[in-house]
Structures are given as C-alpha cells and as structure tokens.
MIMAR-869860 format. One record per atom (N, C-alpha, C, O): x, y, z; residue in three letters. Coordinates in steps of 0.1 Angstrom, whole numbers, padded with zeros to 4 digits, always signed. Layout:
BEGIN
XYZALA ...
END
This chain:
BEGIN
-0376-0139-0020UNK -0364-0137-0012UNK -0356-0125-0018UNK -0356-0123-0030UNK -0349-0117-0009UNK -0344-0111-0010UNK -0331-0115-0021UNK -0327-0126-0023UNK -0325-0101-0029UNK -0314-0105-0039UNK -0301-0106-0032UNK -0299-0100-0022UNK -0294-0115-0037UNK -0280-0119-0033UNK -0269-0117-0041UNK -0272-0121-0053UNK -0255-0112-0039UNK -0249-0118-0050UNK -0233-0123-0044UNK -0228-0119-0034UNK -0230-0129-0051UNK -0215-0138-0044UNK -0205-0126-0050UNK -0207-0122-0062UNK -0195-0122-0042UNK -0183-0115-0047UNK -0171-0123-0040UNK -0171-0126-0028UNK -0161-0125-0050UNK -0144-0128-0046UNK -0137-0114-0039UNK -0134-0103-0044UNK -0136-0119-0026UNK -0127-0106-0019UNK -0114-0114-0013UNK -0116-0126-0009UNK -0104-0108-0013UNK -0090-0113-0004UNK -0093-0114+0007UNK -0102-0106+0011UNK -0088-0124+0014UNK -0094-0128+0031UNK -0088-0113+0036UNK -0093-0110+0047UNK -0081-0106+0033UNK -0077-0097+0048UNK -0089-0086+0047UNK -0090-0078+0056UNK -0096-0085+0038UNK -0104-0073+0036UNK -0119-0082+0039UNK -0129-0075+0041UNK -0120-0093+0039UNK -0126-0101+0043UNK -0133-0100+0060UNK -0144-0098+0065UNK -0113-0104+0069UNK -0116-0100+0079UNK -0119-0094+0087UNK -0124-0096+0099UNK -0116-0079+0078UNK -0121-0062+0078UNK -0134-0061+0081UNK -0140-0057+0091UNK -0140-0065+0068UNK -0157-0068+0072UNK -0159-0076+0084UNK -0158-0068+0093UNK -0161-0083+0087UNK -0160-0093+0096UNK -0157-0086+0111UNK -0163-0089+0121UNK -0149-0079+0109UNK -0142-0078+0127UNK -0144-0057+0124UNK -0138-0047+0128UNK -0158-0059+0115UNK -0163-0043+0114UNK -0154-0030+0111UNK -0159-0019+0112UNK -0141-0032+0109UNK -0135-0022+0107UNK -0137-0014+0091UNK -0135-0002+0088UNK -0142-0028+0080UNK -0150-0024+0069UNK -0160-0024+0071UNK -0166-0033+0077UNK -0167-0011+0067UNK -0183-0008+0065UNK -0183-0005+0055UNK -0194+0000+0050UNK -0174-0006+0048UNK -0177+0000+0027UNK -0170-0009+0021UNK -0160-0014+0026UNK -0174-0013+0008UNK -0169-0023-0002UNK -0173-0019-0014UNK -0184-0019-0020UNK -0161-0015-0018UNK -0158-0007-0033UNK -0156-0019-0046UNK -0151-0030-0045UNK -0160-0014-0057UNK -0165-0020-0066UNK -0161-0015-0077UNK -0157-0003-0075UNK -0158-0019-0088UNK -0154-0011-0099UNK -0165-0011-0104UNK -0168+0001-0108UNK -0176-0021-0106UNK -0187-0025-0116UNK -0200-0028-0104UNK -0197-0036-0094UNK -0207-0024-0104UNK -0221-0026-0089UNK -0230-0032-0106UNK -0230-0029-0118UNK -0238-0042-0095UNK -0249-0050-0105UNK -0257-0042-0105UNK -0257-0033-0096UNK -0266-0043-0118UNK -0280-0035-0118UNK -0291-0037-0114UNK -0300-0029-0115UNK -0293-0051-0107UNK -0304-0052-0093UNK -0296-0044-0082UNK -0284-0042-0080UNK -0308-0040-0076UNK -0305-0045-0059UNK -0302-0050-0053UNK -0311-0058-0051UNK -0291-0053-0047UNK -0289-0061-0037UNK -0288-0060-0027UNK -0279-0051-0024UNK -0295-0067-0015UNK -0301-0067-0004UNK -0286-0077+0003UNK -0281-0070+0012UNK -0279-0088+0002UNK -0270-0096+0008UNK -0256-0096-0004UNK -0257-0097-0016UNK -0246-0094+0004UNK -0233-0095-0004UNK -0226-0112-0001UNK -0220-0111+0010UNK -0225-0122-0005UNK -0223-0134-0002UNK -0206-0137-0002UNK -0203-0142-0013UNK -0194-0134+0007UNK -0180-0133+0002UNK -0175-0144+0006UNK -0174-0149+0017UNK -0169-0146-0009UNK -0161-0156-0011UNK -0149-0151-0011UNK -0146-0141-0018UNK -0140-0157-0003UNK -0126-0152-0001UNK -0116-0160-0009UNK -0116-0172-0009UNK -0107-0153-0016UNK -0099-0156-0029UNK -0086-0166-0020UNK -0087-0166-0008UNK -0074-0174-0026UNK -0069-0179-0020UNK -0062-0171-0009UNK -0066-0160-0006UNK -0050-0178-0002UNK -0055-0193+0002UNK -0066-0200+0003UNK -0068-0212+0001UNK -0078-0187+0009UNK -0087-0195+0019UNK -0097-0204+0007UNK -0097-0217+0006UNK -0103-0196-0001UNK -0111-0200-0012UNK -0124-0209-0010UNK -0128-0220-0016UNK -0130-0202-0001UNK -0146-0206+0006UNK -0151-0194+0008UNK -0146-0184+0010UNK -0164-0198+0009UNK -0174-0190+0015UNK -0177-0187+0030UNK -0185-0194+0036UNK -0171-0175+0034UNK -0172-0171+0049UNK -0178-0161+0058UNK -0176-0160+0070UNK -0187-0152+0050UNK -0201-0149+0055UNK -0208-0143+0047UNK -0204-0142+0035UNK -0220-0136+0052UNK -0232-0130+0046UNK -0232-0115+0049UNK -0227-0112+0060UNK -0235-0104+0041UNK -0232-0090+0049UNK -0246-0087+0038UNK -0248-0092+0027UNK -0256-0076+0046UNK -0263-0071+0047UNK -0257-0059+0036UNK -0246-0054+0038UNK -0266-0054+0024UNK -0264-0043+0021UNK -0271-0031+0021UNK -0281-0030+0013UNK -0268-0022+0029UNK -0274-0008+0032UNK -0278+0001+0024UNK -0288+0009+0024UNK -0266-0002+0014UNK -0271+0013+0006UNK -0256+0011-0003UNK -0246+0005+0000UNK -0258+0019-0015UNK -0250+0018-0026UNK -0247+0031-0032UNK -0256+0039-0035UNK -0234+0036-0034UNK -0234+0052-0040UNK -0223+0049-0053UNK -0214+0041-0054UNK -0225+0056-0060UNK -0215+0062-0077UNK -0211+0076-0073UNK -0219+0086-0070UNK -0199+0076-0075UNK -0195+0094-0074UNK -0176+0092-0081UNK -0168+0083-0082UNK -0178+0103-0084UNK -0163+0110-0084UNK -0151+0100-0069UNK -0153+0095-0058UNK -0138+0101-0078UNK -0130+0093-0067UNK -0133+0102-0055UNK -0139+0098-0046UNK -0128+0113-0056UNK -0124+0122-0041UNK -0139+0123-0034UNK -0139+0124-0021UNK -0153+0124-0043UNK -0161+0122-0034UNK -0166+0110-0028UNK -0172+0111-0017UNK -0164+0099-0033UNK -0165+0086-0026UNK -0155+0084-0014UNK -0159+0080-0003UNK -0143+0088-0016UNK -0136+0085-0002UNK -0136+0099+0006UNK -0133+0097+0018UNK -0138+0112+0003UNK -0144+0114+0017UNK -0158+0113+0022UNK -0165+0119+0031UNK -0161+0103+0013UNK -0174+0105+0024UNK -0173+0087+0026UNK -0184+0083+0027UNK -0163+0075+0028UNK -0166+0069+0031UNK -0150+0060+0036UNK -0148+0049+0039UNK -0140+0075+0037UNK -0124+0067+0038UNK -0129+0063+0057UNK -0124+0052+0060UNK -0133+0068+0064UNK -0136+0064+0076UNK -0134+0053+0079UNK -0127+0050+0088UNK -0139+0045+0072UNK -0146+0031+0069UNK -0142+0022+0064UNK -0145+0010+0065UNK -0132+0027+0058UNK -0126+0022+0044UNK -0120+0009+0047UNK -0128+0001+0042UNK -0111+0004+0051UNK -0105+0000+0059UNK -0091-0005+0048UNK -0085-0016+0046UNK -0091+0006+0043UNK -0076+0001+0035UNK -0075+0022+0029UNK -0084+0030+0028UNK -0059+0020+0027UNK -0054+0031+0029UNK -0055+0037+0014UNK -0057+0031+0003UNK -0055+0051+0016UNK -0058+0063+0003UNK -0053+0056-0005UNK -0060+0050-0013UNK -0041+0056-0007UNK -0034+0052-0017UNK -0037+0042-0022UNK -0039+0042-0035UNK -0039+0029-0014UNK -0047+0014-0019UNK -0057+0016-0029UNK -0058+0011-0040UNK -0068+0030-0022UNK -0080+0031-0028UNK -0080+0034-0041UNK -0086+0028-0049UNK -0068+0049-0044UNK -0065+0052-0057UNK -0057+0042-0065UNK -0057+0044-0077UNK -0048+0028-0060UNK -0048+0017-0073UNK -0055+0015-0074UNK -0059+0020-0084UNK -0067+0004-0067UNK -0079+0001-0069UNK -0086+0009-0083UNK -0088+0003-0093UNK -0090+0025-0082UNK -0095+0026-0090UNK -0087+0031-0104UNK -0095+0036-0112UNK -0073+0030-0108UNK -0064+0037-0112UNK -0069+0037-0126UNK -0075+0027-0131UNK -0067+0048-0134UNK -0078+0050-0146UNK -0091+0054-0151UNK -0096+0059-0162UNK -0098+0051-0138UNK -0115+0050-0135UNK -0117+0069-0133UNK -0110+0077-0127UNK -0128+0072-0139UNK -0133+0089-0133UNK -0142+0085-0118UNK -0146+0093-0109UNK -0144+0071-0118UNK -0159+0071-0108UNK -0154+0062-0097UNK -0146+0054-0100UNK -0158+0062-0087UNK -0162+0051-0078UNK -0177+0047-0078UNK -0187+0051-0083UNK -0173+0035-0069UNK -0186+0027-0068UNK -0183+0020-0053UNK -0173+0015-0048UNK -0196+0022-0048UNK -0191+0016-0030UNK -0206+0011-0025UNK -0216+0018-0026UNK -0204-0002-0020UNK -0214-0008-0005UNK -0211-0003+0008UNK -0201-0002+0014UNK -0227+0001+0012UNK -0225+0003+0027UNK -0231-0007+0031UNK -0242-0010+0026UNK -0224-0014+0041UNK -0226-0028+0047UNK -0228-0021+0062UNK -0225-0012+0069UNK -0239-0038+0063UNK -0246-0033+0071UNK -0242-0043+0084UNK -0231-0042+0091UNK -0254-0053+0087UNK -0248-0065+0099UNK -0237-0077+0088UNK -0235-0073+0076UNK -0232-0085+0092UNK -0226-0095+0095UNK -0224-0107+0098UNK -0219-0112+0108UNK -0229-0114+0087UNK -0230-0127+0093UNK -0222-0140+0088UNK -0222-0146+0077UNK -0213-0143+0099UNK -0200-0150+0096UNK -0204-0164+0088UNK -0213-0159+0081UNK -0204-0178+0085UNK -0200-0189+0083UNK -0200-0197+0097UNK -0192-0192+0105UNK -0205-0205+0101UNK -0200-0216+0111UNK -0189-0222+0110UNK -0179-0223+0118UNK -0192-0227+0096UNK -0180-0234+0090UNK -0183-0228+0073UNK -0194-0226+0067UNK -0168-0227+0067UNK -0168-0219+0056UNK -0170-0230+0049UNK -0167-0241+0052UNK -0177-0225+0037UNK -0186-0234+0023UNK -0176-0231+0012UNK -0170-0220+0010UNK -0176-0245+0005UNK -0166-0248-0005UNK -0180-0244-0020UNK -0192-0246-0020UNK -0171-0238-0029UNK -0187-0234-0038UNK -0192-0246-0047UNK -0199-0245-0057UNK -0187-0256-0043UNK -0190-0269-0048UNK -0202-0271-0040UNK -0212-0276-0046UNK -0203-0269-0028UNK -0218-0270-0020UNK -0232-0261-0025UNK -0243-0261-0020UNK -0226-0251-0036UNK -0239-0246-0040UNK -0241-0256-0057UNK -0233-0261-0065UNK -0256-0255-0058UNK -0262-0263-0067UNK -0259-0258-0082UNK -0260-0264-0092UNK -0255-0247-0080UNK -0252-0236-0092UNK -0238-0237-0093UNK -0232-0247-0089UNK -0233-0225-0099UNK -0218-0221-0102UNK -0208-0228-0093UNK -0210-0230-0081UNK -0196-0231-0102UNK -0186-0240-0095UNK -0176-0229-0092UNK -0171-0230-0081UNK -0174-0220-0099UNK -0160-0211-0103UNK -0163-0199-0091UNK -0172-0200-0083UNK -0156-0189-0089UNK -0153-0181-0081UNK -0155-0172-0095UNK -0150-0173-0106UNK -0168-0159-0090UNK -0169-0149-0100UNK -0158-0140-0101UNK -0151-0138-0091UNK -0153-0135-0114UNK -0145-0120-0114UNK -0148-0112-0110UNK -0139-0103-0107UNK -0160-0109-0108UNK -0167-0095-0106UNK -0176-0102-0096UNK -0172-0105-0085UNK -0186-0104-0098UNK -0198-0109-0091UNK -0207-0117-0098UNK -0207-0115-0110UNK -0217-0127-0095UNK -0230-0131-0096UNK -0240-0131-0087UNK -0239-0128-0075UNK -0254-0135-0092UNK -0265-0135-0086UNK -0264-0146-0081UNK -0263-0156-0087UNK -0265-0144-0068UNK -0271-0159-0061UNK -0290-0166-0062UNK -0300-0158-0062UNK -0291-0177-0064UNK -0304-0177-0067UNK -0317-0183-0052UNK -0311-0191-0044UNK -0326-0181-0050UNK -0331-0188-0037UNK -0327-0200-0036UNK -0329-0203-0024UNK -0322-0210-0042UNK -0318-0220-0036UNK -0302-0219-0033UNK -0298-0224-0022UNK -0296-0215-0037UNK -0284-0210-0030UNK -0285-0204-0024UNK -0277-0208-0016UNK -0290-0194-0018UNK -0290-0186-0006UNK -0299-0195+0007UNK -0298-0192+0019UNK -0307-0205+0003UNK -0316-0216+0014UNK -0303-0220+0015UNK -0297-0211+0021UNK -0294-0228+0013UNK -0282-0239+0019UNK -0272-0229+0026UNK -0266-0231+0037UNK -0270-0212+0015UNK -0262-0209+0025UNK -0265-0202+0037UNK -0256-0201+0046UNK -0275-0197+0038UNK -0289-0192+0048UNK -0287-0209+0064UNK -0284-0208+0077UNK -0288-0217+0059UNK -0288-0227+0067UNK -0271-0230+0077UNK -0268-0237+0087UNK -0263-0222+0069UNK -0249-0227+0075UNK -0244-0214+0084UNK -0237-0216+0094UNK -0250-0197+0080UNK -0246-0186+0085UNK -0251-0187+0099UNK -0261-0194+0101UNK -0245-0182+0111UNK -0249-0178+0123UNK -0259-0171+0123UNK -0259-0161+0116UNK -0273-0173+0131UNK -0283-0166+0136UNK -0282-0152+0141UNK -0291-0143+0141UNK -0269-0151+0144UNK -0263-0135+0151UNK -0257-0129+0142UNK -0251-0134+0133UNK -0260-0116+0142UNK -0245-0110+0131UNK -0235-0111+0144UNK -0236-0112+0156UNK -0222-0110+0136UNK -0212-0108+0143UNK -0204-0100+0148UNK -0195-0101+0157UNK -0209-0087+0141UNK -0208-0073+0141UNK -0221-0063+0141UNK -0229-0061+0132UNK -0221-0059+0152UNK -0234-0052+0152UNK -0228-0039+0141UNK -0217-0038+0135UNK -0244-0029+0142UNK -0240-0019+0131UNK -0242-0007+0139UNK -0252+0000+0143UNK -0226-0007+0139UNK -0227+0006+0150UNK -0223+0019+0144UNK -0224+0029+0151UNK -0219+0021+0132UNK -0214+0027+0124UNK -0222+0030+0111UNK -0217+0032+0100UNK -0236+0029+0116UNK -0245+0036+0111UNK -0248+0051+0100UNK -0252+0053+0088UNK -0243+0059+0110UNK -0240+0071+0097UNK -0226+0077+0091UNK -0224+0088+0085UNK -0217+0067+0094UNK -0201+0064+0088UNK -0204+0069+0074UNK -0210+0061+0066UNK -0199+0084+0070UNK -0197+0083+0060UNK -0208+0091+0049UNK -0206+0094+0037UNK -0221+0092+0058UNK -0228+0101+0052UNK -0237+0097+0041UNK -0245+0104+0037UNK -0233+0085+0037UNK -0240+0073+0023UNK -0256+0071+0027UNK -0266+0073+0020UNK -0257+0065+0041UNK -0269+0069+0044UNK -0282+0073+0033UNK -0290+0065+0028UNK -0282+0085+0030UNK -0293+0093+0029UNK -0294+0092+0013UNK -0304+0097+0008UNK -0285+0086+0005UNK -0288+0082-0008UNK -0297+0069-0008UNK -0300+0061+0001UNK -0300+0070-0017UNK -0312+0060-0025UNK -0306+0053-0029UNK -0296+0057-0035UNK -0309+0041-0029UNK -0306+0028-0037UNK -0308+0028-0048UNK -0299+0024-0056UNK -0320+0033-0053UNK -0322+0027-0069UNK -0313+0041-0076UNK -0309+0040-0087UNK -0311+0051-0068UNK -0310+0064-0078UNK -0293+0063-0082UNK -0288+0069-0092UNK -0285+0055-0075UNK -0271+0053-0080UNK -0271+0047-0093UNK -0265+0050-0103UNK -0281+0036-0092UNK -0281+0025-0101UNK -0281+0029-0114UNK -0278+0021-0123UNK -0285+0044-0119UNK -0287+0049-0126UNK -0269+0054-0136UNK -0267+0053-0148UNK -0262+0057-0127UNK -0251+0064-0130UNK -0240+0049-0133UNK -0230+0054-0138UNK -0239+0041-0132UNK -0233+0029-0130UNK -0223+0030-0142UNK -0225+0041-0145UNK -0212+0025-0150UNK -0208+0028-0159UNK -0205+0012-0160UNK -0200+0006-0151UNK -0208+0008-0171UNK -0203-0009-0175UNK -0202-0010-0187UNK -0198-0021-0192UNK 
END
C-alpha cells in the first residue's frame, strides 16, 4: 500500500483543501518517505479526521521561491506565509492532488495505533489506512483542476527529499 501520513491542520485551512481553494500545504519539516496520501486531522474545535488528499509532488526552496511559484494556491495570505515560516531560510510545500472528504469524520481513537494528534506528522500504517480507506468517499470531492498551479509539477519527488532540513 501506498505511504500515508496523518498531519494536524486548523479546520479553516482544512476547508481550503477541501473546497480546492488549497492546492499547497506547507510544512516546516516534510518526512523522509514518500508520501503518496496526506491523512488531516483537524485541530480543535473540530479534532477528527476529515479527509484523505492525494500527494502530487513535494518541493524545498528558498521562502520567495516557494511562494511564487505556489502563492496561487496558497490559500492563506503572504504575510500568514512569512509567520508561518518566521526564522526559517527554506520552505517546504505539498502539491495536493484529488480529495477525499470523510462521510463521517473519525475520532483517532478509531485507529488501532496512535491515540494523540501528531505535532508534526506520523506514518500511517496499512491497517490504519484499511479502516480509514473504508469511511472516505469513493469520489474525490475536488477534482484536480489546477494541475499546473504553480509550476511544482515538474520537480521530482525523491530529489527534494534530499534538501530537507531537520
């Protein structure tokens, strides 16, 4: 099976994804697998699991080159972007791909593994991803129309992985 990993995001940037206006999801720290599915868990209030998002593609760069090549997308403002990274020389960003909401959103008590909501991220393992695979919608919810948003595209996956700073 494809790699997974669960990230804590604020429901409004949540919704972002979700209602496609995010196609990028910035990171201070990107894992050193691949990952193929981003699994988000949304931080309070909501504090469940409410969909699945496909990952496209992953880039490391300088701040100013990461957001122009991906503020399009962004779906939160320059300024947000520069607290977000405040201190940092680098960015780190997902290009998200389809979309796949929750039916009903999963308490992380329903996965067999980890109870806690990651700081950063973890790996989800094939049996967590079979239970949460079984609750996501068959549809994405957001098609991917915004395909070459951003120009991220044409980088390699493994070759960011390289530059990563942790």
């Amino acid at each position: 099976m494809s790699c997974a990993a669960l990230i804590s995001i604020h429901p409004e940037h949540a919704r972002s994804i979700i209602s496609g206006e995010k196609v990028f999801e910035y990171r201070k720290v990107l894992p050193k697998r691949d990952i193929s599915f981003l699994v988000l868990y949304c931080t309070a209030p909501v504090k469940k699991i409410t969909a699945v998002v496909e990952v496209k593609g992953r880039l490391v760069d300088c701040l100013a080159g990461i957001w122009n090549k991906t503020s399009r997308g962004s779906g939160i403002s320059h300024s947000s972007y520069l607290d977000y990274y405040s201190g940092k020389q680098n960015a780190s960003v997902f290009e998200l791909g389809e979309v796949y909401q929750m039916e009903n959103p999963m308490d992380l008590s329903d996965l067999p593994g980890r109870k806690t909501s990651p700081q950063s991220f973890y790996y989800l393992d094939d049996e967590d991803m079979e239970i949460i695979s079984k609750r996501k919608r068959i549809r994405p919810t957001v098609a991917s129309f915004m395909d070459s948003v951003g120009g991220i595209h044409s980088v390699e996956k493994s070759a960011s992985s390289d530059h990563v700073n942790h």
